[in-house]
Every structure is written in structure tokens, then in C-alpha cells.
N, C-alpha and C positions, 0 to 999 in steps of 0.2 A: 359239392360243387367243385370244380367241374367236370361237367362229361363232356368227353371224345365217343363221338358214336361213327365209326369205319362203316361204312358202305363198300365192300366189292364186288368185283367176279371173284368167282371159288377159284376159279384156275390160279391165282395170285396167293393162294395158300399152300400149293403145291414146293414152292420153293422157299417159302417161311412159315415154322406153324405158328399156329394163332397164338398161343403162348409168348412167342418171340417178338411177332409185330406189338401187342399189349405190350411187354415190357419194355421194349424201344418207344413206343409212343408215349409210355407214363413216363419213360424218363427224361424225355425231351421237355412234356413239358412240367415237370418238377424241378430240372435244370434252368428254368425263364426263371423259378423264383416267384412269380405271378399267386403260387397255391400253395396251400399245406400241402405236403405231400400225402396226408392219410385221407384227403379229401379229394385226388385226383380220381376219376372212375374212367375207363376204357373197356368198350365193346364193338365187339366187330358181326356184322352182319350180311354173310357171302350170300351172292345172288346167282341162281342157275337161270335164271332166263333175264336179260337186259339186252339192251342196243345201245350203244355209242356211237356219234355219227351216222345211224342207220345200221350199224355193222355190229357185230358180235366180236367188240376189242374189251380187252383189258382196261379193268378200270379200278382206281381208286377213290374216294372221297370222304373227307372227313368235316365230320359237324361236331363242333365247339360250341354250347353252352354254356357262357360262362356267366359269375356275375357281374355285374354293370361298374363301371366305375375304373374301367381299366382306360387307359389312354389309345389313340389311335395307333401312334409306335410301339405300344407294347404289343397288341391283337397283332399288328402288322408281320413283326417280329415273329410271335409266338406260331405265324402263319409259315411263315416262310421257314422256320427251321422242322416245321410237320413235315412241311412239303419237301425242303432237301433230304430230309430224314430217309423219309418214305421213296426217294427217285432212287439212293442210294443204295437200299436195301433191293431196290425194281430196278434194274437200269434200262430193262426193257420195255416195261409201260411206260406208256405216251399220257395216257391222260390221269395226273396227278393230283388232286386239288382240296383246299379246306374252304369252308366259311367260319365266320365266329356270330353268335346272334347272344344279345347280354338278356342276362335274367334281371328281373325289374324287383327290385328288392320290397317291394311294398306287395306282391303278389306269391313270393315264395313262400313254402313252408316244405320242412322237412321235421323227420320225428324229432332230432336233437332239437331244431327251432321250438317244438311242438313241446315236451318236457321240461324246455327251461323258463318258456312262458308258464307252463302249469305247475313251476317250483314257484315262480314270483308270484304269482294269484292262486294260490291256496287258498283255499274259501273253505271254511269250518261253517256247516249247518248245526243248530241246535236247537231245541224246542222252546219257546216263549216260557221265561218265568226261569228255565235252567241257564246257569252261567258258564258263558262260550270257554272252552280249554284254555288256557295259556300257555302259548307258544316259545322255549327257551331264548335269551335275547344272542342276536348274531346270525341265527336262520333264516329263512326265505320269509319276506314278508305276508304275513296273515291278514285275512278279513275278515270277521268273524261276524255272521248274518244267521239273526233269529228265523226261523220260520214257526207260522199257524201248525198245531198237530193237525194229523189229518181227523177231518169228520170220520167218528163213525155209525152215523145215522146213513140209513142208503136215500133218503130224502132231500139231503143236503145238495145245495148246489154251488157252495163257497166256495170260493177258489175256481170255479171253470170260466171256461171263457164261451 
């Protein structure tokens, strides 16, 4: 979190390459201070066929997803130095522009989310009657849950549902 995702015409890479627009864009917004900076991501996605105004003009636009909980003057901010960013770098594109949409933090998951929850609930299975591992004190907390061996009758219908 967060992504900058660039929308263009191709033509507007002609005079910066994508390398350079990415590292101007992660640094502007690494410079808000808003993010970690190992967590900023930038991608740009040139378009050979679009209409602006009905007309085939130059264009920029950038979409910010960030996550939630940022104040209206900071998005505001964080918008507006894109957008000076990016005129400066274009002086001749006309249509420049961001939006920001927040990520709802009750809906997110990413792999690191995903690993540090499954460091906290480690769950140790072990068979009924054998005594669950012990886990040394100061590690992720443990749970440790007997289960039934499995049948091995093929008759059996324990345990299904």
C-alpha cells in the first residue's frame, strides 16, 4: 500500500521514459511522508487507442489507492503535488489529473498481512491420546487442537458431513 496506477497515451512516453516518470512519481509521493517508502508501488499503463474530449489529445491520469484513514488535506495535498509533478515534467499536456479512493482496512489482505496472521494462529494438530508439542516461551502464540485419527475402515462415515 499504496498503488499509483498511470493511465496514458503512449505518446507522453516519448519525452520521459517510464523509468523516469515511476521514479518521480514514487518520490513525490514518499516526500508526503503519508507511506513507507518500501510499500509505495507505481505503474504506468500507455494506451494506443483513447479519446479525450472526443479527440485523440494527450493525456494523463493517475489512481491512488490508498489506505483509509488519511485526512482530506493530506489526499488533497498528496493530489495536487502528482498533478504539479506530472504538468512539469508535460508542459504540454492539457489534461492532467489524480483521484485517491481509500482501501477499507477490514477487507484488505496482502501476503505479509497473510503470514503474520498465520505466525499469530499456529495451530498444531495431533492425534487424540498424543501430547500437543511445546512451543518455546517468547514465539508466536500456539493452539494446540487434538484431532480423531482418521478411520480406517472404508465403511466408516465419521467425521463427514
Amino acid at each position: 500500500m499504496p498503488h499509483f496506477i498511470v493511465d496514458c497515451s503512449e505518446e507522453i512516453l516519448v519525452s520521459h521514459s517510464v523509468e523516469t516518470i515511476l521514479k518521480y512519481l514514487h518520490q513525490v509521493a514518499n516526500n508526503t511522508k503519508l507511506f513507507d517508502e518500501s510499500d509505495i508501488k507505481v505503474r504506468i499503463n500507455p494506451f494506443k487507442t483513447f479519446l479525450v474530449g472526443n479527440k485523440k489529445q494527450p493525456f494523463i491520469h493517475v489512481f491512488a489507492h490508498i489506505m483509509e484513514g488519511r485526512t482530506d488535506e493530506e489526499k488533497t495535498n498528496l493530489s495536487t503535488l502528482m498533478v504539479k509533478r506530472l504538468s512539469m515534467m508535460f508542459p504540454v499536456v492539457e489534461y492532467i489529473s489524480m483521484n485517491i479512493v481509500d482501501f477499507n482496512k477490514t477487507g484488505y489482505v496482502n501476503l505479509v498481512l497473510l503470514h503474520a496472521e498465520a505466525e499469530q494462529k499456529k495451530v498444531i494438530t495431533t492425534p487424540v491420546g498424543e501430547k500437543p508439542e511445546t512451543v518455546k516461551e517468547g514465539t508466536a502464540a500456539v493452539e494446540a487442537t487434538q484431532v480423531e485419527p482418521a478411520s480406517t475402515s472404508q465403511g466408516s462415515t465419521k467425521g463427514t458431513a
